[in-house]
C-alpha positions, 0 to 999 in steps of 0.5 A: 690331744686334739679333737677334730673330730667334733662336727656340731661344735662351734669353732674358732681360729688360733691366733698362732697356729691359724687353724679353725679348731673346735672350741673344747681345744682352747682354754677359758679366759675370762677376760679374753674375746668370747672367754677363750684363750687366743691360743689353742691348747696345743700351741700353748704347751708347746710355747710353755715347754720352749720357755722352759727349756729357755729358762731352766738353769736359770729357774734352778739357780733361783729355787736353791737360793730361795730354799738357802735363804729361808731354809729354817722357814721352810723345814719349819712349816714342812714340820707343821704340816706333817703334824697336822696331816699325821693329827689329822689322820690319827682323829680321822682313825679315831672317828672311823672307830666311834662310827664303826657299829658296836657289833664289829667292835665286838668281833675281834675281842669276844670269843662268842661272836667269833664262834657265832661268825664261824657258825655262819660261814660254815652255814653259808658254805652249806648253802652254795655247796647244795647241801651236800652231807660231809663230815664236820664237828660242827653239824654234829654239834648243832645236831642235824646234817647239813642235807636237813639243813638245805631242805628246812631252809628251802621248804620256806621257799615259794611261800609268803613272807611269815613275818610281814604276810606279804603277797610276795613270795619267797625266792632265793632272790628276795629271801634271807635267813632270820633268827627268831632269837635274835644274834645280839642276845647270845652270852655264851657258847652255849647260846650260839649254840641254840642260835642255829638249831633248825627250831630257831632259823626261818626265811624271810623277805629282804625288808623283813630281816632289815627291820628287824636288825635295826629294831635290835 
């Protein structure tokens, strides 16, 4: 489409259809007057799809021959490179495994870091639902109701960060739940367990919690 609607844009005059057209409307041309096309864009496509229109029977005809000639050639190097596109996607799955962390490898196969995402979902659920007291096996497992757990974890609110003492304070913003028992070290069931008693959960800043994963 063109645009003439480009004021500042310096022009040019198409030698087809004589118009002064801004510049973004022709195409480059390395060895052409100023490196543009003579011809601006539009009066190119047209004159491309006249010569196609013109010669396509005959382009035809040519195509199924190539392809009758050097059939074997063809379907040869088609074969080579769905091998190498299918190899290639295979190592690309290959390294993207290597490359995933060790913690989300785990996921799918241990059955204590499927109960540990569960535990955590249940946990944040709690939180965006404003502590509300329901009925769950879950609470009655880790021992306290889920209204104790909002008011524990907001009771860290409004203060400095415990771990870094910083002067910042805590906000729903710039606050995360930290494990003083780190996630990684549960074994069993139990450790889960122990992870999300209220004794072991604190809020700390953003940096705070992002270094200590990476430490661990």
């Amino acid at each position: 489409m063109l645009r003439l609607n480009l004021i500042d844009e310096p022009r040019k005059v198409c030698r087809k259809c004589v118009r002064r057209l801004p510049v973004s409307c022709y195409s480059k041309h390395n060895k052409a007057k100023g490196g543009l096309h003579p011809r601006c864009k539009q009066c190119r496509a047209a004159q491309d799809a006249d010569l196609y229109r013109r010669q396509r029977e005959e382009r035809l005809v040519r195509a199924k021959q190539h392809y009758r000639e050097r059939r074997e050639e063809i379907l040869a190097y088609q074969r080579d490179l769905y091998a190498n596109s299918s190899r290639h996607r295979f190592e690309a799955k290959q390294a993207a495994k290597k490359s995933r962390p060790k913690w989300r490898r785990r996921r799918r196969s241990d059955p204590v870091i499927h109960l540990m995402d569960s535990v955590q979902t249940q946990i944040r659920k709690t939180l965006n639902g404003l502590g509300r007291d329901r009925r769950s096996a879950l609470y009655e497992r880790l021992g306290y109701r889920q209204s104790d757990l909002h008011a524990y974890l907001r009771s860290f609110l409004g203060k400095p960060c415990a771990t870094c003492n910083s002067s910042t304070v805590l906000a729903l913003a710039n606050a995360e739940i930290d494990h003083i028992v780190q996630r990684n070290t549960a074994t069993s069931r139990e450790d889960v367990w122990q992870l999300y008693r209220l004794e072991n959960m604190r809020m700390v800043c953003k940096t705070c919690n992002k270094t200590r994963r990476k430490r661990s």
